[in-house]
FIBA-316106 format. One line per 5 residues: number of its first residue (from 0); their letters; for each residue x, y, z of N, C-alpha, C. Coordinates in Angstrom, 2 decimals. Atoms other than C-alpha are relative to their C-alpha. Example, Ala and Ser with C-alpha at 12.3 -4.5 7.8 and 13.67 -1.06 7.14 Angstrom:
<atoms>
0) AS) 0.89:-1.19:0.00:12.30:-4.50:7.80:0.90:1.20:0.00 | -0.82:-1.19:-0.06:13.67:-1.06:7.14:-0.77:1.09:0.73
</atoms>
This chain:
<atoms>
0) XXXXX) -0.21:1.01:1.01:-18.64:11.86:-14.33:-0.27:-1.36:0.64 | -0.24:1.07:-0.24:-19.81:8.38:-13.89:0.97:-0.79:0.33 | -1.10:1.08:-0.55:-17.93:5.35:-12.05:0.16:-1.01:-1.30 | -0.24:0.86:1.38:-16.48:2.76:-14.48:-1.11:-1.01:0.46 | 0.38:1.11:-0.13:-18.70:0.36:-12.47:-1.86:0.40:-0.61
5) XXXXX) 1.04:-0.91:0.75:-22.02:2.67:-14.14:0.46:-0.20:-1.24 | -0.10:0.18:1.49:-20.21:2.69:-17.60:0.04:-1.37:-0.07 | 0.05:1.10:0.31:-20.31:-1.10:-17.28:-1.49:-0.60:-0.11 | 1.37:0.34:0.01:-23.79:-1.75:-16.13:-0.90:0.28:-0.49 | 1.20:-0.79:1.25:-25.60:0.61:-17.97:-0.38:-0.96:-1.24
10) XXXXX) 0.15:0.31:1.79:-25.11:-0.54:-21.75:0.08:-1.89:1.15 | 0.57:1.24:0.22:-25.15:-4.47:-19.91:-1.46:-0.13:0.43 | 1.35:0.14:-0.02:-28.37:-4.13:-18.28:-1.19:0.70:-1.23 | 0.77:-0.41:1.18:-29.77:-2.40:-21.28:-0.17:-1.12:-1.14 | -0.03:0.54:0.89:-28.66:-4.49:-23.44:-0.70:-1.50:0.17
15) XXXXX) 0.97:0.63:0.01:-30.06:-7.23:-21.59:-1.30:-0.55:0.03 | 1.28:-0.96:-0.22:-33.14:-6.29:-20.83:-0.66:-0.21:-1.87 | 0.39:0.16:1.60:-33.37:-5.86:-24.99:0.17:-1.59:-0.22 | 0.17:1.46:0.39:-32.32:-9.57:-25.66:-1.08:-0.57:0.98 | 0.73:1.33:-0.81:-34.53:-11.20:-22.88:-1.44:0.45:-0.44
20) XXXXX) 1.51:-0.13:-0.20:-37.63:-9.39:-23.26:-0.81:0.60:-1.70 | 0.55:-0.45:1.42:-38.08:-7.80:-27.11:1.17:-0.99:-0.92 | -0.68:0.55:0.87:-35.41:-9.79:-28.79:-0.20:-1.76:-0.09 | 0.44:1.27:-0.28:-36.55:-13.19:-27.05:1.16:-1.10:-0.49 | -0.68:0.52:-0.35:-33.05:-14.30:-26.54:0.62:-0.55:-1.69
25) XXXXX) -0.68:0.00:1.40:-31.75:-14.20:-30.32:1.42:0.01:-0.30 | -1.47:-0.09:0.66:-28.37:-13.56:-29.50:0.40:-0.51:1.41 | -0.62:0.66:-0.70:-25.87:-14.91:-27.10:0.24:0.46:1.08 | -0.43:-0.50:-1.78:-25.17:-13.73:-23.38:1.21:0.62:-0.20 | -0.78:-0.54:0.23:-21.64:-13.24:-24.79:0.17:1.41:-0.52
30) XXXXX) 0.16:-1.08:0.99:-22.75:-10.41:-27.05:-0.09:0.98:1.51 | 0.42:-1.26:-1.58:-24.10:-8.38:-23.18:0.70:0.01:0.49 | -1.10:-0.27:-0.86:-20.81:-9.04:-21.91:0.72:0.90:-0.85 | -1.38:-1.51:1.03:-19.06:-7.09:-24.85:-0.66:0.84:-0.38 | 0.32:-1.53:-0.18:-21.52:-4.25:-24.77:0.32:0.20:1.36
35) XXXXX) -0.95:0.00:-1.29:-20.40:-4.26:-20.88:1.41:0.86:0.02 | -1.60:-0.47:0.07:-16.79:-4.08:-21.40:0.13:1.43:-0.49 | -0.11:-1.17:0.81:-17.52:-1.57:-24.41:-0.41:1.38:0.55 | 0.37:-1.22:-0.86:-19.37:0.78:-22.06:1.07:1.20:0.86 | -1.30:-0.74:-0.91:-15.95:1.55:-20.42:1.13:0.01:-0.92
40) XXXXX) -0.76:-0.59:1.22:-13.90:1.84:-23.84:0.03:1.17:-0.07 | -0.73:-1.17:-0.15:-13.47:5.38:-23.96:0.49:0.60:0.98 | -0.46:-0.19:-1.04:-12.28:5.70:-20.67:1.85:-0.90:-0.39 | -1.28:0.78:-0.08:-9.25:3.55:-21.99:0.89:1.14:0.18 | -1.25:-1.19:-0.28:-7.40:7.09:-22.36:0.19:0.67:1.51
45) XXXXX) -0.90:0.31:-0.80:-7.04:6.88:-18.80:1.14:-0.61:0.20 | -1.12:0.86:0.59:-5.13:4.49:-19.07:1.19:0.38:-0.84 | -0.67:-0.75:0.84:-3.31:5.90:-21.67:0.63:1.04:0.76 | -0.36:-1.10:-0.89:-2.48:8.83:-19.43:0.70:-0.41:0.49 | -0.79:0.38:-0.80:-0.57:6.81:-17.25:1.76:-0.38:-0.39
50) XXXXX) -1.21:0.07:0.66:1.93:6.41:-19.44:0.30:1.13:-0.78 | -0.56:-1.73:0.43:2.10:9.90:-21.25:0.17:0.61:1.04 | -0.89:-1.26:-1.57:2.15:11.79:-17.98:1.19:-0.45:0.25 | -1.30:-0.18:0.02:5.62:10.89:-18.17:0.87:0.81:-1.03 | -0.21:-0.36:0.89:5.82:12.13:-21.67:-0.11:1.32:0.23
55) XXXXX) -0.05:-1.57:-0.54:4.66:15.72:-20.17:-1.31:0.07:-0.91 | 1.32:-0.21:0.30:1.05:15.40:-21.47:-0.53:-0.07:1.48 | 1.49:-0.24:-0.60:-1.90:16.41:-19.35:-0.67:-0.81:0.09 | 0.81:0.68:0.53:-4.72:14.82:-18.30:-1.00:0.55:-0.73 | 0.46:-0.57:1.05:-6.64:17.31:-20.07:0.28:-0.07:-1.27
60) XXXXX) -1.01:-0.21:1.13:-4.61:17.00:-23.05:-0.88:-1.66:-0.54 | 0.23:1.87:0.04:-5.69:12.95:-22.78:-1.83:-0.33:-0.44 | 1.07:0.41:-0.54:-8.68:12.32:-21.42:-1.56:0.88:-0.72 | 1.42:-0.88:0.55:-12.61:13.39:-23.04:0.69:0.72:-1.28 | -0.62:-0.68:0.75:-10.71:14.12:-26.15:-0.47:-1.18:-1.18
65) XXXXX) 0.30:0.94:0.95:-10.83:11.38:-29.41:-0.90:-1.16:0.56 | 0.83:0.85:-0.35:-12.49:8.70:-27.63:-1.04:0.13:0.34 | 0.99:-0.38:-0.96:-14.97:10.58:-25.83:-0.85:0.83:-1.51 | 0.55:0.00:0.95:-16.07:11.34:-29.44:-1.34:-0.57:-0.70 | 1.33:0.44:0.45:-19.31:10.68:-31.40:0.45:-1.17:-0.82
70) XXXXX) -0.55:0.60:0.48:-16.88:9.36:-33.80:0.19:-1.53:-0.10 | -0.56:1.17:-0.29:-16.07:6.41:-32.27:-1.09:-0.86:-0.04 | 1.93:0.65:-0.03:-20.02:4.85:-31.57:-0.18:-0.25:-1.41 | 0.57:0.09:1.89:-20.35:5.59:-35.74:1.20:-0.85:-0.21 | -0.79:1.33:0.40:-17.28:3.85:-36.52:-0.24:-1.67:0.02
75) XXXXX) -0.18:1.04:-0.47:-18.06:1.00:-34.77:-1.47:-0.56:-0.81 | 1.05:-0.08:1.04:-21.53:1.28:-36.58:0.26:-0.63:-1.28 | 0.03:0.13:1.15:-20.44:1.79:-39.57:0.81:-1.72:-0.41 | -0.38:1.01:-0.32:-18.36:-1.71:-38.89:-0.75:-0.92:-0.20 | 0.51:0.67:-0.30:-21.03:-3.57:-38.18:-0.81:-0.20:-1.31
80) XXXXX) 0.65:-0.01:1.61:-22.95:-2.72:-41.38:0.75:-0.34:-1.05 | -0.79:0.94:1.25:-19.99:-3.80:-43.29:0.03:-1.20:0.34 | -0.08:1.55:-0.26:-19.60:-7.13:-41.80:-1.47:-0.66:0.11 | 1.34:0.96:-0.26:-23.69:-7.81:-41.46:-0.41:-1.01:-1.05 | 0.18:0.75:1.01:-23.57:-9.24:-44.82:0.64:-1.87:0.04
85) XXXXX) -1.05:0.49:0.04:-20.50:-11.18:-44.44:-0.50:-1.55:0.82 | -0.14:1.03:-0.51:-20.42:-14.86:-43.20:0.74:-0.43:0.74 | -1.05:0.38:-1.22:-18.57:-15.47:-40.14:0.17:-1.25:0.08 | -0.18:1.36:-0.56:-16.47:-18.93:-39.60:-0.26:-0.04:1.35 | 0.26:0.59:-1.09:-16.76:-18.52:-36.37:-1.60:-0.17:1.07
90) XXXXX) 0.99:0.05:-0.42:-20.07:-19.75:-35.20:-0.85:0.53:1.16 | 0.06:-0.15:-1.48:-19.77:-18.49:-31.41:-0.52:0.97:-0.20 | 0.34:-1.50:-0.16:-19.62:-14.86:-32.11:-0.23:0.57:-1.53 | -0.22:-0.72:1.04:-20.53:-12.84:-35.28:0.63:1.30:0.39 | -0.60:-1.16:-0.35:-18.23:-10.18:-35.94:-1.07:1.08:0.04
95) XXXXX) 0.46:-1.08:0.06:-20.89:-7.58:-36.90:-0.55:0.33:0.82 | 0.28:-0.27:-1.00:-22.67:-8.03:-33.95:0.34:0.15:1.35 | -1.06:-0.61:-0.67:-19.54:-7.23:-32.26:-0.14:1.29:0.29 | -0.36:-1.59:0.38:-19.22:-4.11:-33.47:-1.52:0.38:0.48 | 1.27:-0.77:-0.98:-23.05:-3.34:-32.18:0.52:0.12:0.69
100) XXXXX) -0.26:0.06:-1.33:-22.17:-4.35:-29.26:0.84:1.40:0.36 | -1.64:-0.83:-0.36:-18.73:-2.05:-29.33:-1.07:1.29:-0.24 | 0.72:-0.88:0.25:-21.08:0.84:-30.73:-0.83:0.50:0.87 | 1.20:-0.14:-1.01:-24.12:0.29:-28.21:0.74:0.56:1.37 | -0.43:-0.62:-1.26:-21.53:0.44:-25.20:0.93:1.08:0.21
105) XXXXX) -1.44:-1.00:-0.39:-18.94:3.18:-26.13:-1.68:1.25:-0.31 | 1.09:-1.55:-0.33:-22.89:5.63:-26.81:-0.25:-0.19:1.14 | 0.59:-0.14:-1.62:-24.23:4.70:-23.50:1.39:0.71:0.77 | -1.41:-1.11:-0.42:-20.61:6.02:-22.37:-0.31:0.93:-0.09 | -0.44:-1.21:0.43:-20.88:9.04:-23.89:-1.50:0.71:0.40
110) XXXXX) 1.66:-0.87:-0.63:-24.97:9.60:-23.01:0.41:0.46:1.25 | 0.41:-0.30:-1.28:-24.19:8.81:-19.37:1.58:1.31:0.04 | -0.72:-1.18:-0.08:-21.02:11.56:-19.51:-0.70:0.95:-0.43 | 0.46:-0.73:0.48:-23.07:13.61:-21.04:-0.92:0.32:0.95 | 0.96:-0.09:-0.87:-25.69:13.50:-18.42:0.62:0.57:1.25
115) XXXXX) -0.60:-0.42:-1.82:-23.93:13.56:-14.88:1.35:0.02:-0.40 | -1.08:-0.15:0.32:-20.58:14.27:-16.32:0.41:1.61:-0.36 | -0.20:-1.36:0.23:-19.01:18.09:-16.77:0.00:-0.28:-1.77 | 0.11:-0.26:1.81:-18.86:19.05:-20.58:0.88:-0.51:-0.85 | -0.96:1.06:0.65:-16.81:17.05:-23.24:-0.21:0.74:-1.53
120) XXXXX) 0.22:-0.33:1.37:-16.29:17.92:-27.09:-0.37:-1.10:-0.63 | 0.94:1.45:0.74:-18.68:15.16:-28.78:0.30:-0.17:-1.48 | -0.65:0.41:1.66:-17.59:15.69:-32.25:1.69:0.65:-0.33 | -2.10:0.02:-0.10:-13.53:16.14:-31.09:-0.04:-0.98:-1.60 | -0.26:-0.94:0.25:-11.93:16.80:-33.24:-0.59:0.55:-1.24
125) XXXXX) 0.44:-0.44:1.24:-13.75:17.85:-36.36:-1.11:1.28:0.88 | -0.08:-1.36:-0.79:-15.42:20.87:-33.37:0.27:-0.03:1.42 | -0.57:-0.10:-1.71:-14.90:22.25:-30.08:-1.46:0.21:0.75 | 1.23:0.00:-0.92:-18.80:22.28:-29.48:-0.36:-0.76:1.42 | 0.06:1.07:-1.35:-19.19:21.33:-25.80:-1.33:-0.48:0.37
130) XXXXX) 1.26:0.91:0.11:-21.81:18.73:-24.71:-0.11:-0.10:1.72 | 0.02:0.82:-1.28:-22.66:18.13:-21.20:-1.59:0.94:1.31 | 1.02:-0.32:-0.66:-25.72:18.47:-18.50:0.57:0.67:1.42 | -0.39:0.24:-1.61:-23.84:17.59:-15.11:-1.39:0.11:1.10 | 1.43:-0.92:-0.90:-27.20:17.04:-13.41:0.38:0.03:1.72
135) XXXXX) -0.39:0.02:-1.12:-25.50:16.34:-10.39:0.30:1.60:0.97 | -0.13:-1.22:-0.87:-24.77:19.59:-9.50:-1.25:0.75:0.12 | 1.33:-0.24:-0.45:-28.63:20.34:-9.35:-0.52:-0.75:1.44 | 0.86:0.74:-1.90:-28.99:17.95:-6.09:0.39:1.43:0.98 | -0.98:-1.21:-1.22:-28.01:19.98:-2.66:1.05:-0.84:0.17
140) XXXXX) -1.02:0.07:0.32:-24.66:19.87:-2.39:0.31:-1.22:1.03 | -0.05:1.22:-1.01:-24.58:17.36:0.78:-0.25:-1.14:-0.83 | -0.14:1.51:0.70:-25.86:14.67:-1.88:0.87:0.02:-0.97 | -0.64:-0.51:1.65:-23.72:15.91:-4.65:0.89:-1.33:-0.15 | -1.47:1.58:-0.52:-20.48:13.07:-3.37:-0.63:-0.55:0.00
145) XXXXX) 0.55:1.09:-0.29:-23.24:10.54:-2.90:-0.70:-0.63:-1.33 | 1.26:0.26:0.72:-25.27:10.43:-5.93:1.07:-0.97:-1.05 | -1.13:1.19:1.29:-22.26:8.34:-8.43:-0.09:-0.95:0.86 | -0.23:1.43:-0.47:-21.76:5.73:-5.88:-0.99:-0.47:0.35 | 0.91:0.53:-0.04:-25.09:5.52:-4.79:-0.30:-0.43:-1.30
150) XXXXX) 0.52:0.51:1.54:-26.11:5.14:-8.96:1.02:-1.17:-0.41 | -0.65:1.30:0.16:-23.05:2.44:-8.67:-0.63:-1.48:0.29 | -0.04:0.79:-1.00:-24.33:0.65:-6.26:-1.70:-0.55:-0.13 | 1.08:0.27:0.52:-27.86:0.51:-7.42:-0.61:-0.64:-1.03 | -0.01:0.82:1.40:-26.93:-0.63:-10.98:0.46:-0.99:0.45
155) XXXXX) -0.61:1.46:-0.52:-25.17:-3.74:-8.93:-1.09:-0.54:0.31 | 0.69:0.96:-0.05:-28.08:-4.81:-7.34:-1.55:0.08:-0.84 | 1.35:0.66:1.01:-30.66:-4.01:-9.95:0.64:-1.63:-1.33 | -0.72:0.91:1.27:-28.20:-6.31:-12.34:0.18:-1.53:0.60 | 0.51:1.82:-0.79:-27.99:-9.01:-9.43:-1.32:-0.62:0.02
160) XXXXX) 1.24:0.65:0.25:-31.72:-8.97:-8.94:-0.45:-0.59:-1.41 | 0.25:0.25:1.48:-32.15:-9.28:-12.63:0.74:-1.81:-0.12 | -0.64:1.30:0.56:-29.80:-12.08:-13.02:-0.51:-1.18:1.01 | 0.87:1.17:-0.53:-31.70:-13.98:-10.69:-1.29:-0.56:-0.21 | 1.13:0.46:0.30:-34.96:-13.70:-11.50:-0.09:-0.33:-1.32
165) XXXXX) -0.19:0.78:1.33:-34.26:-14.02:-15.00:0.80:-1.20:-0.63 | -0.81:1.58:0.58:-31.34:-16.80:-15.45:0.16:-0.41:1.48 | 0.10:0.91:-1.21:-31.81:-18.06:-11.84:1.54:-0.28:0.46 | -1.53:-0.22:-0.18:-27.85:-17.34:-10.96:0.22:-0.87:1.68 | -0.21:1.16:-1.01:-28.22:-19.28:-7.27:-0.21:-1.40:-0.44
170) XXX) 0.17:0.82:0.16:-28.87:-22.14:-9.12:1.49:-0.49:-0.38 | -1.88:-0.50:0.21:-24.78:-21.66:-9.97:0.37:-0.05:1.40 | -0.75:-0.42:-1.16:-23.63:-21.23:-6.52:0.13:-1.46:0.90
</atoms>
C-alpha cells in the first residue's frame, strides 16, 4: 500500500501538470493543494482507528472499508455538479471546484491502492467484490521493502524539480 507521502503527490502533481500545461493556469494553485490533501482522505480511518481500538474494533474492521470506497470519489462528484451552477461569494475558492478537487484526490487514492496496494472492497458496502493488483509483489523480493519509499522519494523530487522549473520556487528562498 502506498506511503501517505505518494497519496499526496500523486493527485498534486497530476493535478498540476493539468492546470499548467492543458488548462493554462485557469484555476488557482490553491485548488492543487486541496487535491493534495484529498489524495490522503481515505486514509483518515486510520486515524479513526486510533481511537476505536480502544472501543475493541479492529484495524480490519476500520481501515479499506467505507472510505476506501468508489462511493466516496462519486459523492464528491456528484457535489461538484450541484454547486457548478451556483454562484459562490467567495471569490478565492469556488466550492464546486472543491469538490473536484476532493473527488480527483480521494480516486487517485483509491487507483494507487489499487495498484501497489493488497485488495480492498471498491464498492464497500453495497459488495464484497475485491479490487487490487499489488504489483509490488512481482519485483524480487530484495526490492519488494524498497519500491514504496523509493516511489516516495521520487514523487518529492519530481514535484521539487517541477516547482522550480515551472514557478521558479528559489526565487522564494
Amino acid at each position: 500500500m502506498p506511503f501517505a507521502v505518494t497519496h499526496i503527490l500523486a493527485p498534486l502533481i497530476l493535478v498540476a501538470i493539468i492546470r499548467d500545461f492543458f488548462l493554462k493556469k485557469k484555476f488557482s494553485l490553491h485548488y492543487v493543494l486541496i487535491a493534495g490533501l484529498a489524495g490522503i482522505l481515505p486514509d483518515i480511518d486510520v486515524a479513526l482507528f486510533w481511537v476505536l481500538y480502544f472501543f475493541g474494533f479492529t484495524f480490519e474492521q476500520i481501515h479499506k472499508t467505507f472510505l476506501h470506497s468508489i462511493l466516496i470519489p462519486l459523492f464528491f462528484f456528484l457535489l461538484y455538479l450541484t454547486f457548478l451552477s451556483r454562484k459562490d461569494k467567495n471569490k478565492k475558492l469556488r466550492l464546486s471546484i472543491v469538490f473536484l478537487m476532493l473527488a480527483i484526490g480521494s480516486l487517485i487514492h483509491l487507483i494507487l491502492d489499487g495498484i501497489f496496494g493488497p485488495t480492498f472492497q471498491l464498492f464497500y458496502p453495497i459488495s464484497n467484490l475485491q479490487v487490487g493488483f499489488y504489483l509490488t509483489d512481482y519485483l524480487p523480493y530484495e526490492l519488494q521493502s524498497l519500491f514504496l519509499p523509493s516511489l516516495d522519494a521520487l514523487l518529492l523530487i519530481i514535484w521539487l524539480i517541477y516547482l522550480e522549473v515551472k514557478h521558479k520556487i528559489s526565487d522564494f528562498i
